[in-house]
N, C-alpha and C positions, 0 to 999 in steps of 0.2 A: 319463688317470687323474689324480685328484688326491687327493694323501694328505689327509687330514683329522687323523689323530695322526698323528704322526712321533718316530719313537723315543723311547716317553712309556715312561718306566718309576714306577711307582708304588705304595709299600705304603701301608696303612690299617690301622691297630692297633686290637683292640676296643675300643669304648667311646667312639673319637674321634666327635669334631666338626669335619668337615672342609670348606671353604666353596672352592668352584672360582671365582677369577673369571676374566673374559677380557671381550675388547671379541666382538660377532656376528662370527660363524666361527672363533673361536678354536678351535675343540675341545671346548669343557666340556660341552655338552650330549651330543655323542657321544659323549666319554666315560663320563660319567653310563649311557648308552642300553647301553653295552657291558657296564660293571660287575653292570647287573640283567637284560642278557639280552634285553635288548630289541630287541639290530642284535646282528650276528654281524662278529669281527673278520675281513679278508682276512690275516690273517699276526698273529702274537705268543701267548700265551697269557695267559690271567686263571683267578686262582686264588681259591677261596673257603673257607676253613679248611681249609685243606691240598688241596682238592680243584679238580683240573683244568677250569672251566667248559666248555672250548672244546674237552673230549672226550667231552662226553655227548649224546644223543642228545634229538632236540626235546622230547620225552616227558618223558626227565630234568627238562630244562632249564623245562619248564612248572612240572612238579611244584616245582622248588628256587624260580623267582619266584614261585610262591600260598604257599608257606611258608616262605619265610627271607627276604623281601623285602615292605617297602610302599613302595607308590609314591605320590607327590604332586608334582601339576603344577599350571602357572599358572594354565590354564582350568577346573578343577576336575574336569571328566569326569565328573561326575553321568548317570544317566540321569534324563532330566528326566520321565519318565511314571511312574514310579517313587516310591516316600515314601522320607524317608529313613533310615529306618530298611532299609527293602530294601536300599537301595545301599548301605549299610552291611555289611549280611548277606551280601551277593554271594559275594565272594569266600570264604567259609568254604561254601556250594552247591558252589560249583563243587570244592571241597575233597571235598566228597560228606556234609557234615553233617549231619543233619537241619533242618529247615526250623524249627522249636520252638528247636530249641539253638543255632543261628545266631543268633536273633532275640533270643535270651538275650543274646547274646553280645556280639551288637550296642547292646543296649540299654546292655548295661554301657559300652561303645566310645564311646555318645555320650555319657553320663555323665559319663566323666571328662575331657572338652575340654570339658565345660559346655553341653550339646544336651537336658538331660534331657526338656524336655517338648516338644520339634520333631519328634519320632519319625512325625506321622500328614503334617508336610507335603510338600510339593513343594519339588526346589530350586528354582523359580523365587519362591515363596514366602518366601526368605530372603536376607540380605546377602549383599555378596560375601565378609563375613571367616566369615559364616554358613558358607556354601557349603564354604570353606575349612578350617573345623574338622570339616565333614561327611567330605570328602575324608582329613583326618589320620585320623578316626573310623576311616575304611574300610581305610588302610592298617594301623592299630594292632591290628586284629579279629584276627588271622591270628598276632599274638602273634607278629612280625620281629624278627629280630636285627637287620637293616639297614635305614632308610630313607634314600633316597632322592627327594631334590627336585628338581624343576626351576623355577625363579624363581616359587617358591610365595607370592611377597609380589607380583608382579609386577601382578597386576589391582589393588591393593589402595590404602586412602589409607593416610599413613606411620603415625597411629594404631594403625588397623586389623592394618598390617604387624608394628610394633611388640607387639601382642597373639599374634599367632600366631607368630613368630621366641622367644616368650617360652614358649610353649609346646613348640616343639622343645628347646629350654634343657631347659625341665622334663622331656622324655621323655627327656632324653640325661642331665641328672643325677641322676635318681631312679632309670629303670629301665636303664640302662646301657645305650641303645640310640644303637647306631653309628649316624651321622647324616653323609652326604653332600649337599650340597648346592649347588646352581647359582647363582648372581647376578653381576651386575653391578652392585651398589651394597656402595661400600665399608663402610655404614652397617651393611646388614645382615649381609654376612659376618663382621664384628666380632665378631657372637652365639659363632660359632664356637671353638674354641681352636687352632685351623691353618688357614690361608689360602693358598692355590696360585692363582698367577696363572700364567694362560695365554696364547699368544699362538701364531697360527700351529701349532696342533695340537702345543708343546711347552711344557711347564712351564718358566719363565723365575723364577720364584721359590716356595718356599717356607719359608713362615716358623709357629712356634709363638706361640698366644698366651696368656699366663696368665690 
């Protein structure tokens, strides 16, 4: 067996911008993976507004990631057969929305990252920082208190990066949306206002930043 955290104790206050870094296998990613439910801890608990994650049942646990969670990762996770405005829509389906009121919703979703009239294409049809605002798009739909990154700048050039890190800014000071986040570049975790450097599945520093 080998531990991956190790006696990692961690709070998150609403509203934060918190940027995980660590060198590969530190921990930060699985940390990440634990906080939205995505792996299951072997031992400790994780709490989400007073509420015990790691005593609810899969069902629960489905229902609390389609609605109090967006996710955004490196590779963007489009389906690629798909427009995007549907991959946008996804997640509010699987909600049990209507297919009209999704598409609403979604439209608005890609709007406001700046997608307004990409709606009919394909991802393979668009950039990778394209891709990338598709992906925030689809986490934003579902209207989250939390997002969750994982080195969302990571395919990207540092321009491109710079655009979209500017855009979690915006969603984290305008609509108060707690923002967690993964990297390994000191450049990008900066966006953030707390920076937690990891090493060996333990927090070795955390610092505030104004």
């Amino acid at each position: 067996t080998v531990p991956v955290i190790d006696d990692l104790n961690l709070q998150v206050e609403v509203g934060e911008f918190l940027s995980l870094m660590g060198p590969s296998g530190s921990g930060k990613s699985t940390l990440l993976n634990l906080i939205g439910l995505l792996d299951q801890p072997n031992s400790g608990e994780i709490y989400f507004d007073g509420q015990n994650l790691t005593k609810l049942k899969s069902d629960e646990q489905a229902f609390l990631r389609n609605h109090e969670f967006g996710f955004v990762f490196q590779g963007f996770n489009l389906l690629k057969r798909m427009s995007i405005l549907e991959n946008v829509a996804l997640p509010l389906l699987y909600q049990g929305v209507s297919r009209h009121a999704a598409c609403e919703r979604a439209k608005f979703s890609l709007e406001s990252t700046g997608l307004k009239d990409l709606e009919a294409r394909l991802p393979n049809q668009l950039s990778g920082g394209q891709q990338q605002r598709v992906a925030i798009a689809r986490a934003l739909v579902v209207n989250p208190r939390i997002i969750l990154a994982d080195e969302p700048t990571g395919n990207l050039d540092t321009n491109t990066a710079r655009e979209i890190m500017k855009t979690f800014v915006n969603l984290n000071s305008k609509k108060d949306i707690t923002i967690i986040l993964v990297t390994h570049e000191a450049e990008i975790a900066e966006y953030g206002n707390r920076v937690i450097k990891m090493r060996d599945g333990k927090i070795i520093s955390d610092e505030k930043i104004n």
